[in-house]
C-alpha positions in Angstrom: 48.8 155.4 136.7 47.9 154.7 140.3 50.9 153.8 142.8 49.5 150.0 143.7 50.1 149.7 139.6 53.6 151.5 139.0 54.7 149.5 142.2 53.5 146.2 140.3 55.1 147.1 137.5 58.2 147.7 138.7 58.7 144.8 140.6 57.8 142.7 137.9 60.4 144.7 135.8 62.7 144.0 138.8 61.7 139.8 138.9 62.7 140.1 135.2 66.1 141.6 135.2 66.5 139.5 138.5 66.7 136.4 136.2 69.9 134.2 136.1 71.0 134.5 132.9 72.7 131.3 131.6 75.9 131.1 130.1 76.8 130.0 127.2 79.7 127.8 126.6 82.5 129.6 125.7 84.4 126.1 124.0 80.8 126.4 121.9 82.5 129.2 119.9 85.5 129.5 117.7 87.4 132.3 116.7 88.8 132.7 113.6 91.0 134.0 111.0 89.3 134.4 107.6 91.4 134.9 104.5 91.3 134.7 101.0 93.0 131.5 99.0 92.1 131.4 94.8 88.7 133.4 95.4 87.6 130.9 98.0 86.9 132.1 101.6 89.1 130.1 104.3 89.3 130.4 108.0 91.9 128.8 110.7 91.7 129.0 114.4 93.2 132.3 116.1 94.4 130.2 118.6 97.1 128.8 116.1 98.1 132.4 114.4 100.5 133.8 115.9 100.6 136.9 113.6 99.6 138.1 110.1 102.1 140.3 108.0 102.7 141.7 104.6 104.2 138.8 102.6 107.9 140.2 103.2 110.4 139.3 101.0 110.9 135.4 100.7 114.2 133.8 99.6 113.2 130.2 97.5 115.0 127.3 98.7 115.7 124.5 96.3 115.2 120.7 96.5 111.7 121.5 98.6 108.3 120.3 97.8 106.8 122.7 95.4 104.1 124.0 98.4 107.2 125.5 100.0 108.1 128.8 98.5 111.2 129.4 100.7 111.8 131.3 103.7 111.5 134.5 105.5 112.8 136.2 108.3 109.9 137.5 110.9 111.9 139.6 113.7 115.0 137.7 113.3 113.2 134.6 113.1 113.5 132.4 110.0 110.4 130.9 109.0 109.7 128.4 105.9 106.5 130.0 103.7 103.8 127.3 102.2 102.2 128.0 100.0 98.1 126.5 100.3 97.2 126.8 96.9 99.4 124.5 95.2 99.2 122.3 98.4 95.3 122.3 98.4 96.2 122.0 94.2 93.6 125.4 93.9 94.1 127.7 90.9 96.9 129.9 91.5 97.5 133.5 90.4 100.7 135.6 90.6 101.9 137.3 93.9 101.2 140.9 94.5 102.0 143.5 97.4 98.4 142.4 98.3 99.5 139.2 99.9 99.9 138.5 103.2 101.7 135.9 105.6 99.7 133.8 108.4 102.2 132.6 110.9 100.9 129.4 112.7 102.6 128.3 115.6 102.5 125.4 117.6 104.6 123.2 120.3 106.7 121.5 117.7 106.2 123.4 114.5 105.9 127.2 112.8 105.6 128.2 109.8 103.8 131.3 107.6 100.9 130.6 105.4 100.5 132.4 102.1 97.1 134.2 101.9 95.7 136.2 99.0 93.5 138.6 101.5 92.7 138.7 105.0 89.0 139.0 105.6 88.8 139.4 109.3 88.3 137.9 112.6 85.2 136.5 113.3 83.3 133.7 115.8 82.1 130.7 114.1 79.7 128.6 117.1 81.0 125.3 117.0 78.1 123.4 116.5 77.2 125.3 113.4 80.3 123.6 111.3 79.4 121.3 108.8 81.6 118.1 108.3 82.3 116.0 105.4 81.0 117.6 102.3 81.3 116.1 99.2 83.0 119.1 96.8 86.0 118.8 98.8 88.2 115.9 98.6 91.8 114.7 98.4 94.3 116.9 100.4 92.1 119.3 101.5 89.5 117.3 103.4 92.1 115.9 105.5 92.8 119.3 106.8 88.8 120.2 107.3 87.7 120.9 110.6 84.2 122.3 108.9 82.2 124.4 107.0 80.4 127.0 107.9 77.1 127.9 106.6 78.3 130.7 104.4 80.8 128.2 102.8 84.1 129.0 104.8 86.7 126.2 104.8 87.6 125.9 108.0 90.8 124.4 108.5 92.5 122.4 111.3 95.5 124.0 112.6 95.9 121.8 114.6 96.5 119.4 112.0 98.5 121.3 109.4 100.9 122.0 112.4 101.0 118.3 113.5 101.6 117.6 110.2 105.4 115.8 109.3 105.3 116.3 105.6 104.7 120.0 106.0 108.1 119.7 107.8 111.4 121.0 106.0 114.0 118.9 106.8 117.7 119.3 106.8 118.3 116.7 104.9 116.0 117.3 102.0 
């Protein structure tokens, strides 16, 4: 190869790396938790979870809606445990060592979800969410912030936190 065409070469190699590379959005991806609920793949934001556990042991409380299986204590915290399934009104099978605890937090409300399996973190882009689809309906579509292409629920945690009858009350 003769100089006059390495040179060329490298400065077009150099023009090329030189580039501006744009940037993508970063509010044009969502991160997520994806877990299991009755054999159907479900995902919230991250940016909601405050931590996922072993279901510890819950104690039930009576005179709550059925969705509410009772409470826990996280760190010397007590936190009320919902139960999805029966809320969403999916099949339900029995509990196991296998289950875990999502703990969603927000400004005015926490409380732990019950999951069957955690499947990971993973980024969803944004504009990739589907909205409005017609196998999901009542109870759960209210909560649906999308779905992805692989047929993830993805749920609002905004929402479910925001949420006043997922409240427990004292005087229930």
């Amino acid at each position: 190869m003769a100089p006059q065409e390495r040179e060329a070469r490298l400065q077009a190699r150099t023009r090329e790396w030189a580039k501006n590379v744009t940037q993508e959005d970063p509010d044009a991806w969502l991160e997520v938790l994806c877990f299991k609920l009755s054999d159907e793949v479900y995902a919230i934001e991250t940016e909601h979870i405050a931590s996922v556990l072993p279901l510890p042991q819950f104690t039930p409380l009576p005179n709550t809606p059925p969705f509410v299986l009772g409470i826990v204590n996280v760190r010397g915290h007590i936190v009320s445990v919902l139960d999805l399934r029966v809320f969403f009104e999916l099949p339900i099978a029995g509990l196991s060592d296998k289950n875990f605890l999502a703990i969603l937090q927000g400004p005015q409300m926490e409380f732990g979800l019950l999951i069957d399996r955690v499947e990971g973190i993973v980024q969803i882009k944004r504009d990739s969410l589907q909205s409005g689809l017609a196998n999901l309906s009542g109870v759960r579509a209210s909560y649906l912030l999308g779905v992805t292409t692989e047929q993830w629920t993805v749920l609002d945690g905004a929402r479910l936190l925001g949420d006043p009858s997922l409240r427990i009350a004292a005087d229930e």
